[in-house]
C-alpha positions as CSV (number, residue, x, y, z in Angstrom):
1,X,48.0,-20.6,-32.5
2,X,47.5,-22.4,-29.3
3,X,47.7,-19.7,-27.5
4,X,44.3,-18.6,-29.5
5,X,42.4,-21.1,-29.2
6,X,42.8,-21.0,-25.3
7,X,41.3,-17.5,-25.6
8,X,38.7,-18.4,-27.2
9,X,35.5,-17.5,-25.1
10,X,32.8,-20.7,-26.1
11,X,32.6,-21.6,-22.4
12,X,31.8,-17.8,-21.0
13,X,29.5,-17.0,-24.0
14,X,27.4,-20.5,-24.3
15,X,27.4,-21.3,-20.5
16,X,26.2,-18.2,-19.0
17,X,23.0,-18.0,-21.1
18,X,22.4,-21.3,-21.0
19,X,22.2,-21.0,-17.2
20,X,19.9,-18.1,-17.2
21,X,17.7,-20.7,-19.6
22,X,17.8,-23.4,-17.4
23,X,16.9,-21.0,-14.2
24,X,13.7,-19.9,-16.4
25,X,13.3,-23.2,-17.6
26,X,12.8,-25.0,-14.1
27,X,11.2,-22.0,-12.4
28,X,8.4,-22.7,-15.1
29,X,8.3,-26.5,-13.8
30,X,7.3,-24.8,-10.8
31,X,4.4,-22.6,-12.2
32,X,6.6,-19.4,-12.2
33,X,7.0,-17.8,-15.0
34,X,9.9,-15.3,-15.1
35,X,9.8,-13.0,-18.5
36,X,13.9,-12.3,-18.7
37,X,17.6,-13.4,-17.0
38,X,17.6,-10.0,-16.3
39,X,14.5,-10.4,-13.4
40,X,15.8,-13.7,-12.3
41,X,19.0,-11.8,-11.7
42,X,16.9,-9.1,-10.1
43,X,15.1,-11.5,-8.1
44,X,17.9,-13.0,-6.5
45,X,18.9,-9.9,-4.9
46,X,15.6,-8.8,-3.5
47,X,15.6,-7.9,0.4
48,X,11.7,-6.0,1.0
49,X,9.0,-7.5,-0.3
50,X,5.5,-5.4,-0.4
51,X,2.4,-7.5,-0.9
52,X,-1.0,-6.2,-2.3
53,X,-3.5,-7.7,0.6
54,X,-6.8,-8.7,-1.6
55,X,-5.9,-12.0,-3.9
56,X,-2.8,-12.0,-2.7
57,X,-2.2,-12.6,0.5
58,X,-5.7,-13.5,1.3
59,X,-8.2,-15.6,-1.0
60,X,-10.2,-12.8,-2.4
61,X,-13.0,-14.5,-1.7
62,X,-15.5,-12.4,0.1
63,X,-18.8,-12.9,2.3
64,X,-21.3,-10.7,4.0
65,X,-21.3,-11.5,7.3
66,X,-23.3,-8.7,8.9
67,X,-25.8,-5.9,7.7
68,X,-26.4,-2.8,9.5
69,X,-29.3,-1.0,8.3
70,X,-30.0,3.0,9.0
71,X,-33.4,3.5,10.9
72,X,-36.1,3.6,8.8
73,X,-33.9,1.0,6.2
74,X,-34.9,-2.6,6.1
75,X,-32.4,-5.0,6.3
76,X,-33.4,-6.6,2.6
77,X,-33.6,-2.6,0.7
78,X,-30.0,-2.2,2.1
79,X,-28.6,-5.4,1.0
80,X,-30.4,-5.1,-2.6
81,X,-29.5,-1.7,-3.3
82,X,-25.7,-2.4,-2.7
83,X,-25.9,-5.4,-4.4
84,X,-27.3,-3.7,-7.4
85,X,-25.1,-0.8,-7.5
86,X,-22.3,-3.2,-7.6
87,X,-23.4,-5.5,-10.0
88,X,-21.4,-3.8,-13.5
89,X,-17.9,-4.0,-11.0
90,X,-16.1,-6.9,-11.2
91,X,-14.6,-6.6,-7.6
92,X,-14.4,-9.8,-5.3
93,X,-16.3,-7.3,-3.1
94,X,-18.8,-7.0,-5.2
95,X,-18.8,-10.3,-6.7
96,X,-19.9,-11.2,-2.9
97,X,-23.0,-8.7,-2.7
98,X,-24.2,-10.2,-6.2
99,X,-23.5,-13.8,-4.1
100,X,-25.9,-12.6,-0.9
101,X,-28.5,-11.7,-3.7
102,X,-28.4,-14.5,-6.3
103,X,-31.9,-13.8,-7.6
104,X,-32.0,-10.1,-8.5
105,X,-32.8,-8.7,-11.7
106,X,-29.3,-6.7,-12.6
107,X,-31.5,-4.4,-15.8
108,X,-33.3,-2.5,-12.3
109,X,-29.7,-0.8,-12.5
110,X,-28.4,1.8,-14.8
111,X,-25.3,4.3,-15.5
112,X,-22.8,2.4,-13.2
113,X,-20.2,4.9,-12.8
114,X,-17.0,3.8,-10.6
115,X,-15.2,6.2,-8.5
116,X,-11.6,5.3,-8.2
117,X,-10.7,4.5,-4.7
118,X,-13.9,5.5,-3.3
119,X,-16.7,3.3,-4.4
120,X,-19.7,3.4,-6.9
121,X,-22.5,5.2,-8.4
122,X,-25.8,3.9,-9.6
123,X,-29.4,4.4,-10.7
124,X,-31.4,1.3,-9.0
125,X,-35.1,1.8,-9.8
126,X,-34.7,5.3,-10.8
127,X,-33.3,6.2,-7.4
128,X,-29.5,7.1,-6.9
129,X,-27.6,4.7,-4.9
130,X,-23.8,5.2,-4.0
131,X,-21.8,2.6,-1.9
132,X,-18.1,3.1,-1.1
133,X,-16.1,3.3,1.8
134,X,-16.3,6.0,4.1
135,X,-14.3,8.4,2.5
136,X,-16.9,8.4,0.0
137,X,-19.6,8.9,2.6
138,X,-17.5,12.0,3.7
139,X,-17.7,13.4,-0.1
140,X,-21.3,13.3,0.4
141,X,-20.7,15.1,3.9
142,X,-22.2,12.1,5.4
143,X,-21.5,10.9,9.1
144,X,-20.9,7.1,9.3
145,X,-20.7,5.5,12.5
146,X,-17.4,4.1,14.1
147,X,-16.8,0.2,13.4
148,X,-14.1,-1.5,15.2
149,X,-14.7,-5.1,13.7
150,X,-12.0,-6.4,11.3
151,X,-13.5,-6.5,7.8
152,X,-14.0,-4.6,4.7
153,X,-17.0,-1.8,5.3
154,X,-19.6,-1.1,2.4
155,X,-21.6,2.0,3.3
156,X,-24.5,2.4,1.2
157,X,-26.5,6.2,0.5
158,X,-29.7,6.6,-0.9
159,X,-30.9,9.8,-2.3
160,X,-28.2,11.7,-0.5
161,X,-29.6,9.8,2.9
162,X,-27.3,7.4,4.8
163,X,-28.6,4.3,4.5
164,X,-26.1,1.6,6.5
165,X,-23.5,-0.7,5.9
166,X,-22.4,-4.0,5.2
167,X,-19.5,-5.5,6.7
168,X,-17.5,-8.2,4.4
169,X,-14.9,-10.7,5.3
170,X,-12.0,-12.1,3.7
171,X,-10.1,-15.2,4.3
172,X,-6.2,-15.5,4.6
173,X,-4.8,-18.2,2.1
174,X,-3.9,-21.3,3.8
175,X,-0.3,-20.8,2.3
176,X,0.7,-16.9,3.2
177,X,2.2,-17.6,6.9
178,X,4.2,-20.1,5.8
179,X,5.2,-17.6,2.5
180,X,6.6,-14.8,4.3
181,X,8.5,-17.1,6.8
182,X,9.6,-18.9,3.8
183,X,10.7,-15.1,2.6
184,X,12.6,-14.7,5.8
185,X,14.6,-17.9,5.8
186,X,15.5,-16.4,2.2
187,X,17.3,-13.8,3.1
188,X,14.2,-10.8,2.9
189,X,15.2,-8.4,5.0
190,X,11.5,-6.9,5.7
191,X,8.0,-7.3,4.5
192,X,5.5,-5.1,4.3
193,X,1.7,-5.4,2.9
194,X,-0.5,-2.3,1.1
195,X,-4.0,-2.3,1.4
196,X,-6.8,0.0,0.5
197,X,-8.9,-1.5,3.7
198,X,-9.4,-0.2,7.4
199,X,-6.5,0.3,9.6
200,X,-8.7,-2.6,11.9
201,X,-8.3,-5.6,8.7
202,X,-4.8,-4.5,7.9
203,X,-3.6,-4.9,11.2
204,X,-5.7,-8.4,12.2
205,X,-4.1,-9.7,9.0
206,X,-0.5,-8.7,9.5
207,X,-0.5,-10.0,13.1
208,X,-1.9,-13.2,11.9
209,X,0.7,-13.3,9.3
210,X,3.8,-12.5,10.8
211,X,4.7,-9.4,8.9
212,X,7.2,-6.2,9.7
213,X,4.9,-3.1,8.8
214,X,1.8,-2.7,6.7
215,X,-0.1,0.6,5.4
216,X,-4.2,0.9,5.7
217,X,-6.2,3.1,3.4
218,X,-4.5,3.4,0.5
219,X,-5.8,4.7,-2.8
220,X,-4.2,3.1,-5.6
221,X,-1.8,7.1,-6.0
222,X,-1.6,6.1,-2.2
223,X,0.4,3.0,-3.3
224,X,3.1,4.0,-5.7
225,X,4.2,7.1,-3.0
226,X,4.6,3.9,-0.1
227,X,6.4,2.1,-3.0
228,X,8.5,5.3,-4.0
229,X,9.5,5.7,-0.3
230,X,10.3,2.0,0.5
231,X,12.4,2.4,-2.7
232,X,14.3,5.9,-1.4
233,X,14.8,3.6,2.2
234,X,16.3,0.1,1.1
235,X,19.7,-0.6,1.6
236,X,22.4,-0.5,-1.6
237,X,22.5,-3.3,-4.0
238,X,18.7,-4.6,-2.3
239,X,16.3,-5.0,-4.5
240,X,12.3,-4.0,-3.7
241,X,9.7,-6.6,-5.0
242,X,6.3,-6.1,-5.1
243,X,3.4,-8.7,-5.3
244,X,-0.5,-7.9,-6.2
245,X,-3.2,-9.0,-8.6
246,X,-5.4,-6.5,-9.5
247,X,-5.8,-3.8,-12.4
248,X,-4.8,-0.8,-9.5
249,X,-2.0,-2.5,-9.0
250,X,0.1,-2.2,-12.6
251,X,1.5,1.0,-11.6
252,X,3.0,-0.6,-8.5
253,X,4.1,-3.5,-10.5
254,X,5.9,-1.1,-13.0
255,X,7.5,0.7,-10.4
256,X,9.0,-1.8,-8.3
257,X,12.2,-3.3,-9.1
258,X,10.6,-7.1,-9.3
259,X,6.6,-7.0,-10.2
260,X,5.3,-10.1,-9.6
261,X,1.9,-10.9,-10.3
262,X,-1.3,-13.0,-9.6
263,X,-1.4,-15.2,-12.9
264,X,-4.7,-17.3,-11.9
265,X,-7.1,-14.4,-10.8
266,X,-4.9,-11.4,-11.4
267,X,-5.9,-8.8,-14.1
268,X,-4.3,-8.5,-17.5
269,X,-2.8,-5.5,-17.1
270,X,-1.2,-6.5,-13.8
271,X,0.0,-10.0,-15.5
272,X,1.2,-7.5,-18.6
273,X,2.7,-4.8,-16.1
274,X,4.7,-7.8,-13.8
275,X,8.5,-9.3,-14.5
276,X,7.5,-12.7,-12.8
277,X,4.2,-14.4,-12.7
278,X,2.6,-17.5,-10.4
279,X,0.3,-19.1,-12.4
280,X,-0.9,-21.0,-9.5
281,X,-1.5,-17.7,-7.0
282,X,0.5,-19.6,-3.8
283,X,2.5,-16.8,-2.8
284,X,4.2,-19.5,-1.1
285,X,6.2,-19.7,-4.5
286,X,7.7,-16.4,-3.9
287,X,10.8,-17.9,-1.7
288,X,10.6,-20.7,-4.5
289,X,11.2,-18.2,-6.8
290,X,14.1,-16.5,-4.4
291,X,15.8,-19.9,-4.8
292,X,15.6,-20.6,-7.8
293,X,17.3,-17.4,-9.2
294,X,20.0,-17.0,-6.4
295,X,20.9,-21.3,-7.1
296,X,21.2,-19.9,-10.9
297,X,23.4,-17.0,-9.9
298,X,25.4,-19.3,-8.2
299,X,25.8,-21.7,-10.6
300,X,26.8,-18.7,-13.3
301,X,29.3,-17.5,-10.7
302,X,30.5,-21.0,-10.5
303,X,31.3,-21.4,-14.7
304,X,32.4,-17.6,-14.7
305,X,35.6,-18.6,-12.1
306,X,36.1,-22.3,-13.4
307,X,36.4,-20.9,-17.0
308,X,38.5,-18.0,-16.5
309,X,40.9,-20.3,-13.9
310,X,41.5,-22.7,-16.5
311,X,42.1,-20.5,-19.0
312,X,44.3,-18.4,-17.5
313,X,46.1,-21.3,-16.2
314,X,46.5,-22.8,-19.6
315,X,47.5,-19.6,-21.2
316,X,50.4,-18.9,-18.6
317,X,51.4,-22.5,-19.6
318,X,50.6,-22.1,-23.6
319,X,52.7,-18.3,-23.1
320,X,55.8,-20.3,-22.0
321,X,55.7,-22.9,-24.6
322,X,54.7,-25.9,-22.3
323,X,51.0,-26.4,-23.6
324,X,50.3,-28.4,-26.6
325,X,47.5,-28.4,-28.7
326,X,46.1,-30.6,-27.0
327,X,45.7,-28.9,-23.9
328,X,44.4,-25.4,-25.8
329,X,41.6,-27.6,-26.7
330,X,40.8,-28.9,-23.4
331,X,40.9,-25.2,-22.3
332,X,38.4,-24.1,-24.8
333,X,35.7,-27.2,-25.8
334,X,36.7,-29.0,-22.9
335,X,35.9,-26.4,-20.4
336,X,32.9,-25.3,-22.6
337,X,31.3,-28.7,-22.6
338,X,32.1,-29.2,-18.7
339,X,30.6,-25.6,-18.3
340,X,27.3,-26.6,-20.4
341,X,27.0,-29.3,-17.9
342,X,27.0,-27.4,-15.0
343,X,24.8,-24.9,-16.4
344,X,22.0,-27.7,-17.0
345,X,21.9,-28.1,-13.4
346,X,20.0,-25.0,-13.1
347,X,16.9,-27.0,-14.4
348,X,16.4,-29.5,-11.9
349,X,14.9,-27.8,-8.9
350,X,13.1,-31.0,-7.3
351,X,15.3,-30.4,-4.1
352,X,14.2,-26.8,-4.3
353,X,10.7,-27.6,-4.3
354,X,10.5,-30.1,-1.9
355,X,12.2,-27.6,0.7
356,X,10.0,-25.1,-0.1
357,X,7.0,-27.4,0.5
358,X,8.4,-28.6,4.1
């Protein structure tokens, strides 16, 4: 009998759960929400992490900062037109045309028709009015001319004419340097970022930020082969999480081993598609996050080898007849209630935080 109730497994199966609760539990007091033990677990073992660049890394809030108007194009037809085709997308990029033109009237445009990875289509005033990037331009067999400066390129076509571009800037988050250094110090082995803008942006933002490799160009196909590859090339037992915010980006989410998404401007199905969420957007919270679920780990490590050592300690002793009752109890609420302890630790993740923030 006493040797039974030594065996008994309340430390093991209360403990360990509980753990993986309170992991969850004070990730949330963070603004991270993690959807399962089995991502935390995930999460703790991740070494690449591959970052969406729009939203993510940088603000996602956009500005026109230059117009380049065709000859024969004013300045003001080139800016309205793209404005208008835009205006049924709900793009930050086009959210910053419709800002440049606050006072147009949006019914001058009809059958919107988006063209995935490309750009858009749109009657403005009767008159058909596409504005893309310049692989669009090429579908139209259009020349465009070469732009070196870093920013995101609108071209606009009229009626099959060229008829300029626009050039839009984005800004870096205040908090993305310090998030993949903080990624780094964690233990991430590389970081690398996606985007779906010129090779020019892509590389002025992963200079500024400090990151190991980054891909320009991409279609949102574009992005699950770089994920699939990353995934074929990481080391054994690494894990691959990757971070974005918009709608393009579920099927990158799905793929990787962690998704973790935007929760503050990121689209449903990207929030729906992720494992972890930041409901604040600081990718700053992503080594947070790291540290959180490898402290839990520990912790779960740490009431997997206390438990079994007492235990098996006490049922060496209870199989030669020198443990009483007494001590089979110890061994099995004993341990569980010093185990349930321990596991409430996971919780408090003040310290955590305040690292995080230095």
């Amino acid at each position: 009998l006493t040797f039974l109730v030594i065996s008994c497994p309340c430390a093991l199966v209360i403990s360990i759960p509980l753990t993986f609760f309170g992991g969850i539990g004070g990730a949330s007091k963070c603004g991270i929400l993690v959807k399962g033990g089995n991502y935390l677990e995930a999460l703790s073992k991740t070494g690449v992490a591959v970052f969406d660049k729009t939203g993510t890394l940088t603000k996602g809030v956009f500005k026109v900062t230059h117009t380049a108007p065709a000859d024969g194009v004013s300045e003001k037809d080139l800016l309205e037109s793209a404005a208008l085709a835009e205006s049924f997308s709900s793009h930050p990029i086009s959210k910053s045309l419709r800002e440049a033109c606050p006072d147009l009237d949006a019914r001058r445009a009809s059958d919107a028709q988006e063209i995935a990875g490309h750009g858009v289509k749109t009657q403005v005033d009767g008159h058909t009015v596409l504005a893309g990037n310049a692989r669009l331009m090429a579908k139209l067999g259009l020349t465009v001319p070469e732009i070196t400066e870093p920013g995101t390129i609108v071209h606009v076509a009229m009626e099959g004419r060229y008829a300029g571009y626009l050039l839009i800037a984005d800004v870096v988050k205040p908090h993305s340097a310090a998030a993949i250094k903080g990624l780094k110090q964690a233990g991430v082995r590389k970081t690398v970022m996606l985007t779906g803008d010129a090779e020019p942006v892509a590389k002025a933002v992963s200079a500024e930020l400090g990151l190991d490799e980054y891909h320009a160009g991409l279609l949102p196909g574009d992005k699950v082969d770089q994920i699939e590859t990353l995934l074929a090339a990481k080391q054994p037992k690494e894990n691959l999480a990757f971070v974005g915010d918009g709608i393009n980006d579920a099927p990158v989410l799905s793929r990787a081993d962690v998704g973790i998404a935007m929760g503050a401007l990121g689209s449903d199905a990207a929030i729906e598609a992720a494992d972890v969420v930041l409901m604040d957007d600081d990718p700053a919270k992503i080594a947070l996050a790291m540290r959180i679920a490898r402290r839990t780990l520990r912790i779960v490590y740490q009431n997997i080898v206390f438990a079994l050592a007492i235990k098996f300690a006490c049922l060496v002793l209870g199989a030669l007849g020198l443990a009483s009752m007494w001590t089979a109890i110890f061994a099995d609420v004993g341990v569980m209630v010093l185990a349930v302890l321990n596991a409430t630790r996971a919780l408090y993740t003040k310290d955590l935080a305040k690292k995080n923030a230095q």
